[in-house]
Wavefront OBJ file of the C-alpha trace (Angstrom):
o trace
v 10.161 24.336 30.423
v 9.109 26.425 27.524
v 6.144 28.578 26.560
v 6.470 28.533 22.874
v 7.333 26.182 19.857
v 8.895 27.686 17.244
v 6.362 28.424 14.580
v 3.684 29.523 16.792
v 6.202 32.871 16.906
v 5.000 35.766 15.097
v 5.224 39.491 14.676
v 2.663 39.869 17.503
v 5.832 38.321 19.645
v 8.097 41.012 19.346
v 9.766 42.338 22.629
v 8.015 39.535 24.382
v 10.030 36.853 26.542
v 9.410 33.413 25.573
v 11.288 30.027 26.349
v 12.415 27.592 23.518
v 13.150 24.292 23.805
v 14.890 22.215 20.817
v 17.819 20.943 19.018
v 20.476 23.001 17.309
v 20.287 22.388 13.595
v 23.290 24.349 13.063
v 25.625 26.788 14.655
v 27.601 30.009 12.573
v 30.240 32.276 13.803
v 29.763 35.317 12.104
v 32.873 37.606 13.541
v 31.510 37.367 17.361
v 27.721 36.992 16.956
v 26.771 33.291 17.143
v 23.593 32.371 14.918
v 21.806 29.126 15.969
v 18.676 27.633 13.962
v 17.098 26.038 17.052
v 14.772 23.807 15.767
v 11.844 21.850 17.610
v 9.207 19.288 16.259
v 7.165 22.511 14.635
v 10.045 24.017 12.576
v 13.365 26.459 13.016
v 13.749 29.738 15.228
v 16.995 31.540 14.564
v 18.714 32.653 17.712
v 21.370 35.130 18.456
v 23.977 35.181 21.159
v 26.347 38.243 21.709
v 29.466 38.462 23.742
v 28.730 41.377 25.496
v 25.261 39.292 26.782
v 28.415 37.694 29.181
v 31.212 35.484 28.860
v 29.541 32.365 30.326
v 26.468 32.616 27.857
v 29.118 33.057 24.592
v 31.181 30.413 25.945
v 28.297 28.121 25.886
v 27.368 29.081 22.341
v 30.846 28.388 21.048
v 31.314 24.834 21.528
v 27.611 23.520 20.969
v 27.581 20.737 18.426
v 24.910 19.853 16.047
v 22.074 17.782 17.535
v 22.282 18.985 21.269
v 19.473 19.683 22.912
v 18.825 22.875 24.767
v 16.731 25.428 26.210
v 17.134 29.205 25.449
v 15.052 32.151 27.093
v 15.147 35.189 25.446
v 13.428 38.606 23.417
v 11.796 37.771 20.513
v 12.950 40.908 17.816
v 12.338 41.819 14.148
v 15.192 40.766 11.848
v 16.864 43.353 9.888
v 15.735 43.169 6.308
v 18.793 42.017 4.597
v 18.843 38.826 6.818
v 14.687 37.664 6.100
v 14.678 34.141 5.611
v 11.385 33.728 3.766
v 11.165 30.039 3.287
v 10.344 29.283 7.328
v 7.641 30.477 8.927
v 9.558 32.742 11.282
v 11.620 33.623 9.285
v 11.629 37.656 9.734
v 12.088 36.884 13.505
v 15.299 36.418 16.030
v 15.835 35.327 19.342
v 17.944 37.734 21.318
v 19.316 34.904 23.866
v 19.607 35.488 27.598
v 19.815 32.671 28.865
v 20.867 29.224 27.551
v 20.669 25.827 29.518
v 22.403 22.226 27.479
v 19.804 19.925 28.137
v 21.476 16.775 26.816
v 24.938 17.250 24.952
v 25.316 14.901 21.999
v 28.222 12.121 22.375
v 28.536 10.474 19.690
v 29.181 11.314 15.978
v 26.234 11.023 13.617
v 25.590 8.519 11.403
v 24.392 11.060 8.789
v 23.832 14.120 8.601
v 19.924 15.411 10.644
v 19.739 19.255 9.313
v 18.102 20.089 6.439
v 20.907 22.402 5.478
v 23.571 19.338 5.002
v 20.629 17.066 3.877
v 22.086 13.642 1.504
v 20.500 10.787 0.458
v 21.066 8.078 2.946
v 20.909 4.235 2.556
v 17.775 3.032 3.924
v 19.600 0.378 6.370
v 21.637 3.568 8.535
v 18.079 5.290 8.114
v 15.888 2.235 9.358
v 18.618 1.534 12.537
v 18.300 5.191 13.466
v 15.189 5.651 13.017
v 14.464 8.100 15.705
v 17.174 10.568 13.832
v 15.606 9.673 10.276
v 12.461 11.367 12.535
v 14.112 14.289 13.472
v 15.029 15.363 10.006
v 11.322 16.437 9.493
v 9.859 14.522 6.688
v 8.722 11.558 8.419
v 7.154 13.297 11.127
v 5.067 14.951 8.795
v 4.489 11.766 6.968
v 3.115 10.467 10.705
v 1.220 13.625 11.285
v -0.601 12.968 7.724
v -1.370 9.547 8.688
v -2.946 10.712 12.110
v -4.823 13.606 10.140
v -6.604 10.541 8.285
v -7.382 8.290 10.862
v -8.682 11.342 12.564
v -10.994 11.829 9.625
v -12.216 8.308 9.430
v -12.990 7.841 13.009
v -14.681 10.973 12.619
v -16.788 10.315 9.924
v -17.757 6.832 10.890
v -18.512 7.977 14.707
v -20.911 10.631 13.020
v -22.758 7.942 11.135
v -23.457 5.587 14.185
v -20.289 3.182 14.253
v -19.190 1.598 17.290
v -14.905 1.349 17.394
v -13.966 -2.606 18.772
v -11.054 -4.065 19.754
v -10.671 -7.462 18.647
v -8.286 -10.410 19.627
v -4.339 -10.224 18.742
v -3.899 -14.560 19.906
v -6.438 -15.783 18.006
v -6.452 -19.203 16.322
v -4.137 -20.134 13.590
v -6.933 -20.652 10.456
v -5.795 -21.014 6.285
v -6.732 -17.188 5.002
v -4.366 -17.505 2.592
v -0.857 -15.906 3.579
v 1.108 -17.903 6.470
v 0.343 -17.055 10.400
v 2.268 -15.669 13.205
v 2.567 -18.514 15.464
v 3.086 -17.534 19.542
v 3.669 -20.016 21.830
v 1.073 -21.039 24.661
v 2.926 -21.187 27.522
v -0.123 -22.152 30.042
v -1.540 -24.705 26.886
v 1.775 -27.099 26.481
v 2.456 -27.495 22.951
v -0.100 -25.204 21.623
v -0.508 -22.271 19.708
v -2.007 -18.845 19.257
v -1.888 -17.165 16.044
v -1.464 -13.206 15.487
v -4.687 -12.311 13.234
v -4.255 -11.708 9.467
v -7.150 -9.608 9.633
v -10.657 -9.537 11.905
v -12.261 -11.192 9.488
v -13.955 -13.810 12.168
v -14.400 -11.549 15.005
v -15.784 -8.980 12.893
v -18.347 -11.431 11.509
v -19.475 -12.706 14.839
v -19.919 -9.222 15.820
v -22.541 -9.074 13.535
v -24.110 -12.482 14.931
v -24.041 -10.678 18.359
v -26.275 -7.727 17.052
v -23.591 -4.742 17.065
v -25.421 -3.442 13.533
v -21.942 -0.877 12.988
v -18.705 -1.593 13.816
v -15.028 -0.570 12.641
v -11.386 -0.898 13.709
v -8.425 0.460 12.901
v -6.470 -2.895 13.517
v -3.370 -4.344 13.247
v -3.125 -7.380 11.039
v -0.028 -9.816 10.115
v 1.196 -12.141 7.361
v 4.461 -13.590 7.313
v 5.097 -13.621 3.577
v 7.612 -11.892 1.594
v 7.968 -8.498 1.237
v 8.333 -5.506 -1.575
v 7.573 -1.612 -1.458
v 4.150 -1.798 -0.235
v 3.580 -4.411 2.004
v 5.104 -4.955 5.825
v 4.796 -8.153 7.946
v 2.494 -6.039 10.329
v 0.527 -3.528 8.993
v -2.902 -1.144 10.084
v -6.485 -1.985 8.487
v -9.375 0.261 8.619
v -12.023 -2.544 9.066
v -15.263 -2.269 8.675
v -18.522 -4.364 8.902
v -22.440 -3.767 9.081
v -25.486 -6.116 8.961
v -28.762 -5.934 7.005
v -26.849 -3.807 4.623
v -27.011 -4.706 0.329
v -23.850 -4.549 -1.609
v -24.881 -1.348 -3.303
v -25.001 0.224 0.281
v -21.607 -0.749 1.047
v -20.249 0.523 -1.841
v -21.675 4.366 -1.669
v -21.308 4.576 1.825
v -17.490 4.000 1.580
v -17.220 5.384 -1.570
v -18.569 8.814 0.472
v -15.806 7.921 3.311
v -12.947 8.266 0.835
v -14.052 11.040 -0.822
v -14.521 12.288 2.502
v -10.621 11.707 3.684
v -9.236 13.200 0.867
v -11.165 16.143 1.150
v -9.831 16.768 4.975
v -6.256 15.775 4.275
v -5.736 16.882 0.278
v -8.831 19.492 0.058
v -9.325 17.657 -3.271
v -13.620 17.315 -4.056
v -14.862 14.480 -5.937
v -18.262 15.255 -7.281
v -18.879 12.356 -9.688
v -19.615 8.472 -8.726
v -16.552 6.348 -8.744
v -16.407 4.307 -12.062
v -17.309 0.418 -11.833
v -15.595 -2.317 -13.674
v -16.878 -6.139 -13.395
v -13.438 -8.398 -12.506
v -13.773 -9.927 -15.968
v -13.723 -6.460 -17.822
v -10.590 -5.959 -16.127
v -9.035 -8.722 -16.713
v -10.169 -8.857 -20.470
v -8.357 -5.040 -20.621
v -5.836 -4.581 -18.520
v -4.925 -8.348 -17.555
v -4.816 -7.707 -13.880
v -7.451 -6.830 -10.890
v -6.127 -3.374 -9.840
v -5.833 -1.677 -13.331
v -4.275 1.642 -13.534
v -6.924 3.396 -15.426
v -5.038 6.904 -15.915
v -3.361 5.987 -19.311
v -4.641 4.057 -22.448
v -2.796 0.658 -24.011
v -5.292 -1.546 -23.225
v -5.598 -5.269 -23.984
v -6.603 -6.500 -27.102
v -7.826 -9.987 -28.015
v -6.008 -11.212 -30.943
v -6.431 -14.794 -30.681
v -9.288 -14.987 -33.170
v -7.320 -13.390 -36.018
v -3.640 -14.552 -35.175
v -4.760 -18.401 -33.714
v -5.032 -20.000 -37.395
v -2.609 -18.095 -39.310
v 0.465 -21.168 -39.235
v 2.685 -19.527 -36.644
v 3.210 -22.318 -34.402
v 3.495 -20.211 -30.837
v 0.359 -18.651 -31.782
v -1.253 -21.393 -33.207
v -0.277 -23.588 -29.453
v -1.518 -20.981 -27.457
v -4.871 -21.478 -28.944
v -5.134 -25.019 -28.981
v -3.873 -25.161 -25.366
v -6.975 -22.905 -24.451
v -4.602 -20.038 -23.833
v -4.574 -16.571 -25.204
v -3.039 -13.955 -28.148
v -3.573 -10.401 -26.664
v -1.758 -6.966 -27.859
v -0.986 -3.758 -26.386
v -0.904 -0.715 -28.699
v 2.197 2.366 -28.204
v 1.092 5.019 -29.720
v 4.465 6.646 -31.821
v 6.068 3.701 -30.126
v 8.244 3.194 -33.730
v 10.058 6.338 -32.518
v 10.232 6.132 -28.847
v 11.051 2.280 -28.533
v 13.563 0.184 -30.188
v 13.561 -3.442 -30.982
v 16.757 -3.762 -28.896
v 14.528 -2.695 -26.005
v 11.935 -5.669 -26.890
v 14.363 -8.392 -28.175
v 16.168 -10.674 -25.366
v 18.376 -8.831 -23.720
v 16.415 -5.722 -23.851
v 14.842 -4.304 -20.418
v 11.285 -4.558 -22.089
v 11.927 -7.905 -22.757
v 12.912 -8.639 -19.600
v 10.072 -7.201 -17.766
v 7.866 -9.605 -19.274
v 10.039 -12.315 -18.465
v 10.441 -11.564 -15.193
v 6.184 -11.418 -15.314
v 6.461 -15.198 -16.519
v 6.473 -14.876 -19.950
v 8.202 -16.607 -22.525
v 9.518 -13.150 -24.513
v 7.535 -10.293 -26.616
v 6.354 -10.782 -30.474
v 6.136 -7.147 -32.134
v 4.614 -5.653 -35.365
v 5.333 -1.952 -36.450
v 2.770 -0.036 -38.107
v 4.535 1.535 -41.055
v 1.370 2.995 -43.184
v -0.480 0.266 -44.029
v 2.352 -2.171 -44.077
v 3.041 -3.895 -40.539
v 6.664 -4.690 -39.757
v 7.494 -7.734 -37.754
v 9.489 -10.912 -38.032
v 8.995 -13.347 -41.122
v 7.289 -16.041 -39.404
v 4.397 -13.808 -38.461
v 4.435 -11.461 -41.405
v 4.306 -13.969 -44.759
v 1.390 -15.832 -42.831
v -0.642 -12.462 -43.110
v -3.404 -11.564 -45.810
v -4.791 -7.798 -46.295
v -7.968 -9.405 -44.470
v -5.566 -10.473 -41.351
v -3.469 -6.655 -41.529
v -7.398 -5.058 -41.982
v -8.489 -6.577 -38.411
v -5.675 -6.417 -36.555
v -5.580 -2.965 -37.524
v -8.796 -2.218 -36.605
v -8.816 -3.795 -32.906
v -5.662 -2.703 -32.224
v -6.609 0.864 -33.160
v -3.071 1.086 -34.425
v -1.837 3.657 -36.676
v 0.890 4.726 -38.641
v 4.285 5.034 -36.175
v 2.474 2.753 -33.933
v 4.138 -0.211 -32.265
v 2.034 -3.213 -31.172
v 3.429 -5.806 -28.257
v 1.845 -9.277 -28.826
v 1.975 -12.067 -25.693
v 0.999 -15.658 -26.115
v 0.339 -18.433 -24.294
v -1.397 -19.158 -21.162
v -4.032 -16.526 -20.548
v -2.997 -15.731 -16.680
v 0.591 -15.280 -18.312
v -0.448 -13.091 -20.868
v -2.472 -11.148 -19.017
v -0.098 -10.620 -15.986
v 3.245 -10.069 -18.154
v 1.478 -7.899 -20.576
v -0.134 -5.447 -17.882
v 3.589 -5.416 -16.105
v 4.912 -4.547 -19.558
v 2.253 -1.900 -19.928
v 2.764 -0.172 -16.543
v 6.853 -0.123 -17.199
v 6.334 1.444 -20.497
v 3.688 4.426 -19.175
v 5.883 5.360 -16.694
v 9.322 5.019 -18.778
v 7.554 7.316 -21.787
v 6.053 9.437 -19.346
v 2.370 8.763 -19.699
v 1.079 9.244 -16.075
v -0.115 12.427 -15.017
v 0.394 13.979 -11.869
v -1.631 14.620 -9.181
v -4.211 12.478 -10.924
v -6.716 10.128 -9.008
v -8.555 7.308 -10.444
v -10.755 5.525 -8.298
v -12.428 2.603 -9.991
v -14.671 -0.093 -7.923
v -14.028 -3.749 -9.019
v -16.799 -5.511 -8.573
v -18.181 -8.858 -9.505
v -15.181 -11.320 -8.941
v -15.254 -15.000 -9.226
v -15.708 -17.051 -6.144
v -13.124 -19.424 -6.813
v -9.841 -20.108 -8.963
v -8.056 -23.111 -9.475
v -4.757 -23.840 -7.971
v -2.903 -25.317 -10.943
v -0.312 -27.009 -8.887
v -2.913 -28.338 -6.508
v -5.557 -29.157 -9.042
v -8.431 -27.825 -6.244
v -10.349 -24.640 -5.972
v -9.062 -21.603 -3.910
v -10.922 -18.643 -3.286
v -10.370 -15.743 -4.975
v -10.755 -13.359 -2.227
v -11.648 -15.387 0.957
v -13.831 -18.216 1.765
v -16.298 -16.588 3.677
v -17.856 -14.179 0.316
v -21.234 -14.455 -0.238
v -21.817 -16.261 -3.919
v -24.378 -14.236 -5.881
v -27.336 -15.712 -7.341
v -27.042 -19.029 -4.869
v -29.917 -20.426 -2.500
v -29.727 -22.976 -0.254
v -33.074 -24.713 -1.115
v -31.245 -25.471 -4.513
v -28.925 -28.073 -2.537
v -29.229 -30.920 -5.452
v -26.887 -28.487 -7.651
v -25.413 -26.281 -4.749
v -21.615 -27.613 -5.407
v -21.719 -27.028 -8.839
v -23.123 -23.998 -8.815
v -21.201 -22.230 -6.185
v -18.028 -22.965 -7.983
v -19.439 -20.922 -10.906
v -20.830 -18.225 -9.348
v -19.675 -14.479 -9.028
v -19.001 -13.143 -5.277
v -20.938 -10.327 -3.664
v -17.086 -8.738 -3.662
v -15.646 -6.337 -4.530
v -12.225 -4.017 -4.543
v -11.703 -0.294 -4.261
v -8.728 0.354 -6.687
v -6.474 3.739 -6.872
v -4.688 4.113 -9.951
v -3.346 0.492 -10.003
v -2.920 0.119 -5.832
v -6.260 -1.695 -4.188
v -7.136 0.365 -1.660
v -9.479 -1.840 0.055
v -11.324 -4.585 -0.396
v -14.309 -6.392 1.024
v -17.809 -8.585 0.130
v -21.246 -9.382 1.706
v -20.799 -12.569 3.716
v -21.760 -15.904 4.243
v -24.431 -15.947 6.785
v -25.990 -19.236 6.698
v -23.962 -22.071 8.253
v -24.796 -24.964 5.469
v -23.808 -22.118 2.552
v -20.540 -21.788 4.390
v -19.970 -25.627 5.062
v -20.363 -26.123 0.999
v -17.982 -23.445 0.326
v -15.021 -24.624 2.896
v -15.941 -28.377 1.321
v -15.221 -26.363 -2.252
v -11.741 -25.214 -1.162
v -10.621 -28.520 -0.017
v -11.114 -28.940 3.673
v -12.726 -32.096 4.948
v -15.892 -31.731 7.902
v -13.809 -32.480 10.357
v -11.364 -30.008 9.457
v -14.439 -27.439 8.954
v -14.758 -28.593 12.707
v -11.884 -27.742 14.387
v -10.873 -24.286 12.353
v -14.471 -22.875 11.948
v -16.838 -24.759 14.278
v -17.128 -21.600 16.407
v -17.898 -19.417 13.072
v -20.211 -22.092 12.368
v -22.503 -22.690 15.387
v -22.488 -18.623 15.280
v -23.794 -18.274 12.126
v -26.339 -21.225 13.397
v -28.065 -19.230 15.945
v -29.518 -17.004 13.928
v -26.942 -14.648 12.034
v -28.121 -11.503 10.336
v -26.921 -10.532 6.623
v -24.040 -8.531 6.798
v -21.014 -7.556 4.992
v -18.018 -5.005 4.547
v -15.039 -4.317 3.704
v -11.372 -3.186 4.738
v -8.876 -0.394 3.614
v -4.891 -0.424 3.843
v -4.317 2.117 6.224
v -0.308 2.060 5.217
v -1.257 2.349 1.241
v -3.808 5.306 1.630
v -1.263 7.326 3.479
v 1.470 6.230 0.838
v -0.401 7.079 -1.636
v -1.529 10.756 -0.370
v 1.787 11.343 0.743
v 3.280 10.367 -3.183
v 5.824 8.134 -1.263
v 6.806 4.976 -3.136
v 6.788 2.771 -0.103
v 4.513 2.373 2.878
v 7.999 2.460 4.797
v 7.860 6.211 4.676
v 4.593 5.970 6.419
v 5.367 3.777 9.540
v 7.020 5.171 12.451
v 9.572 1.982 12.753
v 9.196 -0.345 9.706
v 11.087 -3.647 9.215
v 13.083 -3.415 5.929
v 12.555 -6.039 3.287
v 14.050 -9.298 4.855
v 11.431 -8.383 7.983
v 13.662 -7.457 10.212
v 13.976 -4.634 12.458
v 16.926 -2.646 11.885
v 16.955 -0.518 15.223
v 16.083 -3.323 17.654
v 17.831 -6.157 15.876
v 14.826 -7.975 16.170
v 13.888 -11.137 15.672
v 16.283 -12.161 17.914
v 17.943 -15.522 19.653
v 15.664 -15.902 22.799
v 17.285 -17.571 26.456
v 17.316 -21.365 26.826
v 15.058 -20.985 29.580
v 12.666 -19.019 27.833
v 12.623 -21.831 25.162
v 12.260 -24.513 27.946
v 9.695 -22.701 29.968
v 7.912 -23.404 26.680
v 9.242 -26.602 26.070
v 10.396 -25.360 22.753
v 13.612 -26.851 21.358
v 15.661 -25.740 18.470
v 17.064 -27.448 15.979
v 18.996 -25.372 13.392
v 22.851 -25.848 13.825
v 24.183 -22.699 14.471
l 1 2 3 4 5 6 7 8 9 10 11 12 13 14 15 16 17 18 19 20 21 22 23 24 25 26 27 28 29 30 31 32 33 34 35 36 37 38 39 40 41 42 43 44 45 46 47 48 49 50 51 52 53 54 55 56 57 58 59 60 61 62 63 64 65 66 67 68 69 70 71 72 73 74 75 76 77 78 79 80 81 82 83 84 85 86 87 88 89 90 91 92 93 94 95 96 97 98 99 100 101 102 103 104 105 106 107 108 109 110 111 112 113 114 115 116 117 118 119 120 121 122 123 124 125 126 127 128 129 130 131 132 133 134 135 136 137 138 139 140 141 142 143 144 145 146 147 148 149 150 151 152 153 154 155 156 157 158 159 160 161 162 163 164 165 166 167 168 169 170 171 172 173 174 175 176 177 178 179 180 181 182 183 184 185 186 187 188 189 190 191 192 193 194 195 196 197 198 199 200 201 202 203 204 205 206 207 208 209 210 211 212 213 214 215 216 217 218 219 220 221 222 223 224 225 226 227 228 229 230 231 232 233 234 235 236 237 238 239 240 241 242 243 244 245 246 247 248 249 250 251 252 253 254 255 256 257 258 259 260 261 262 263 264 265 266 267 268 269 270 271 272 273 274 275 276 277 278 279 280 281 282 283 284 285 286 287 288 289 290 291 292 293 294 295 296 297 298 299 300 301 302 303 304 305 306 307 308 309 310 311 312 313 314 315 316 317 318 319 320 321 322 323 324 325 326 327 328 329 330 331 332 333 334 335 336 337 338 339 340 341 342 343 344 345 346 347 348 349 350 351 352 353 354 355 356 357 358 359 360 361 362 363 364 365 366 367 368 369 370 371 372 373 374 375 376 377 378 379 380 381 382 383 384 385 386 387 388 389 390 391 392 393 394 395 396 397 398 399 400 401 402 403 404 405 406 407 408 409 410 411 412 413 414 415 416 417 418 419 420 421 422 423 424 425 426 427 428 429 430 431 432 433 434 435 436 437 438 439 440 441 442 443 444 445 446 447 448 449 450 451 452 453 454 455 456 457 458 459 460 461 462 463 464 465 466 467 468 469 470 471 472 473 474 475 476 477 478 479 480 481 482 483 484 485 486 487 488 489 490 491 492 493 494 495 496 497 498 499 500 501 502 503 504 505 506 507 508 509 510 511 512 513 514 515 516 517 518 519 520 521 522 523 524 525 526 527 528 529 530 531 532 533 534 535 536 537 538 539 540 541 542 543 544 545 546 547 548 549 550 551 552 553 554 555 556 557 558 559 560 561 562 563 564 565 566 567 568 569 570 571 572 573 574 575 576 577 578 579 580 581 582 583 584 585 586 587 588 589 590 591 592 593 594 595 596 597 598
């Protein structure tokens, strides 16, 4: 049908005859020439349309609607000068139309408008339901074409250094990972169940037992949890595993494969190692995992100063084994107010919303601080002296203070810390910080549960831990760092993965640790177990959000803007109306009954 999209025109086109094929973008009368910008998935051709080219031709031109689809052959000619249109690609060219053909006339009115030259901001509901229009208006398909341009990269690079590309299971078997499964009915197994896979974490692993030495994936994965900005019920992993591989291997090989993506798809070089931070360092001072390491106002420990002075939130917080920690805004006297940081005030409400109780504050006003009573008359010089001097706060400074318990503190105070950097403008652009998280804890408790849950998943390798050690194995597993460890860009984790379990009584003690019984070991991980039994090799690797890389290399603030057709944030899809009601017979074929009224 055609022989040309629009921006592979160019002045080496003139006088030739070339077919187009597209939609029109938009139509102009201009006192008996008819412009069209005919526009295909590559970008706009303007076309022109004379009456004395015939009657039936012009006639054609005059009552074409936005969004029809058509075919045009024609000359390809030089624009004159005065009507260059330098911000396309063809834009010093014209299509002298001879022939014009509707392809599919449009019907219906539009729920918004698709050219760029009547462009709005549309709710995201009309733009999720037609989503195939959201496409045509250009942005998302080069979102998609980014996202291909990565993968393409990846499966490059790790096809170049000896990986083999596997498909694993989607019904697999329902196992605790964490989030809650997919469940699909088994028609053929009455009253059974497959699960959809919340990642190829077991597969992957017994790929390893069967000897593949390199494998990756890009997989789908799902977890039916609730949703914000960055995180879909279904979403793509780049998964990755190898065996007889160390911890420091893993790291620099995918640190390479990064750099490696962003210099196809950005051009951007990295020439120095990715940082490292242990978990606990990043914790201690920034109060969460993923730390945004572009901007300062870090956390400070205050306890040991503030703990004893005779306020009585402080002096709880301490006693309850809790925490006092500070962040520091530099000139924060002039940019923040206490209305801001009192109740009421959005500051105050960030950490609220975080889980904490509300904010303490001290101004630094020379070397006087300014906060309320019950704080300041239970402070000596020697008290101002050292909170000065770990704070690092100086004159015009404000300092935020959070007590209480210390995953509180930590997680209101880093929320508080992130709102404030980007309200004052602290985050530079086009800036990447790549930062490695290593050393995490195996385990943390489950308050509400009173048992141990693991950090990242139960099948991490503990560090430091041999078998032959069995009298103390229990207790010193749930002590013990992981071989894990994340991959974090500037606050997002872009991946994360660990060396694994490969020894079957290791990985009995650690399922015991998290609360399941043997003969619940058994039935969910009896086939992981008798694998690793028959003579597994060490392996290990990792996985990278496929959705949150693009997202992030895109500067979109959702992974929505990265998925052809995304459910919106109750996880439903918009343009199918799905999930749906299903037939009774369906449900009985199944022997499924509901029980909701309706």
């Amino acid at each position: 049908m055609r022989n040309k999209i629009c921006e592979e025109l160019n002045k080496s086109d003139i006088g030739k005859v070339v077919n187009l094929c597209g939609w029109v973008d938009r139509r102009r009368d201009h006192g008996g020439v008819i412009f069209i910008d005919l526009r295909d998935h590559s970008g706009f051709m303007q076309i022109t349309i004379n009456p004395e080219d015939g009657e039936t031709l012009f006639k054609q031109a005059e009552i074409l609607r936005n969004e029809t689809v058509i075919m045009v052959n024609g000359i390809v000619n030089e624009r004159p000068k005065d009507s260059i249109n330098k911000n396309i690609l063809t834009g010093e060219l014209e299509l002298k139309v001879k022939e014009l053909q509707i392809l599919n006339q449009i019907k219906n009115n539009l729920p918004f408008p698709i050219s760029v030259h009547d462009y709005e901001n549309t709710k995201e509901e009309l733009r999720l339901k037609y989503r195939y229009l959201d496409l045509r208006r250009g942005k998302l398909l080069k979102n998609l074409k980014t996202r291909h341009k990565i993968i393409k990269a990846v499966r490059e690079y790790l096809d170049n250094s000896g990986f083999t590309e596997v498909e694993t299971p989607l019904l697999t078997k329902s196992t605790p990972e964490g989030a809650r499964d997919f469940l699909v009915p088994a028609r053929l197994s009455n009253g059974e169940f497959f699960a959809l896979p919340q990642s190829p974490q077991l597969f992957k692993q017994l790929l390893m037992v069967g000897g593949l030495d390199k494998y990756y994936q890009i997989a789908k994965c799902f977890r039916d949890e609730d949703l914000r900005a960055d995180r879909q019920p279904e979403f793509t992993q780049l998964d990755i595993e190898m065996s007889f591989i160390s911890e420091e291997e893993i790291i620099s090989f995918n640190e390479k494969l990064i750099k490696n993506v962003w210099k196809n798809v950005l051009n951007i070089n990295f020439n120095k190692e990715f940082p490292r931070m242990t978990w606990q360092e990043a914790m201690d001072n920034y109060g969460t995992d993923r730390p945004d390491t572009r901007y300062e106002m870090l956390l400070k420990n205050l306890g040991g100063i503030l703990g004893n002075i005779g306020f009585n939130i402080f002096t709880k917080a301490i006693q309850n084994g809790g925490a006092i920690k500070s962040i520091t805004i530099k000139d924060g006297n002039t940019s923040i107010s206490n209305v801001r940081i009192k109740p009421g005030g959005d500051i105050f409400k960030v950490a609220q919303d975080a889980g904490a109780g509300g904010l303490a504050f001290i101004r630094v006003k020379g070397d006087e601080l300014e906060t309320i009573g019950a704080i300041k008359n239970n402070l000596n010089k020697d008290h101002i002296s050292n909170i000065l001097k770990i704070t690092e706060a100086k004159d015009g400074d404000l300092i935020l203070l959070g007590a209480g318990n210390t995953q509180i503190v930590n997680q209101s105070l880093d929320r508080v810390r992130q709102y404030i950097a980007k309200d004052l403008k602290l985050i530079e652009k086009d800036k990447w910080n790549f930062l490695w998280v290593t050393d995490f804890p195996m385990f943390e408790m489950n308050e509400e549960e009173k048992r141990f849950e693991a950090l990242h998943h139960p099948f991490c390798s503990p560090k430091n831990i041999k078998l032959e050690d069995s009298k103390e194995l229990k207790e010193k597993i749930e002590s013990s760092t992981a071989h894990a460890y994340d991959l974090v860009l500037n606050g997002l984790e872009l991946g994360g993965g660990s060396l694994r379990i490969h020894q079957a009584e290791m990985q009995r003690e650690v399922l015991r640790i998290v609360g399941l019984t043997d003969n619940q070991i058994n039935e969910k991980f009896g086939f992981l177990i008798e694998a690793l039994e028959m003579g597994a090799p060490p392996h290990g690797g990792i996985a990278f959000g496929v959705d949150r890389i693009t997202m992030l290399i895109l500067g979109e603030d959702s992974i929505r803007e990265t998925i052809a057709f995304p459910k919106n944030q109750q996880a439903k899809c918009l343009l199918t109306n799905a999930p749906s009601n299903v037939s009774k017979s369906q449900l009985k074929e199944l022997d499924i009954e509901i029980t909701i009224d309706e």
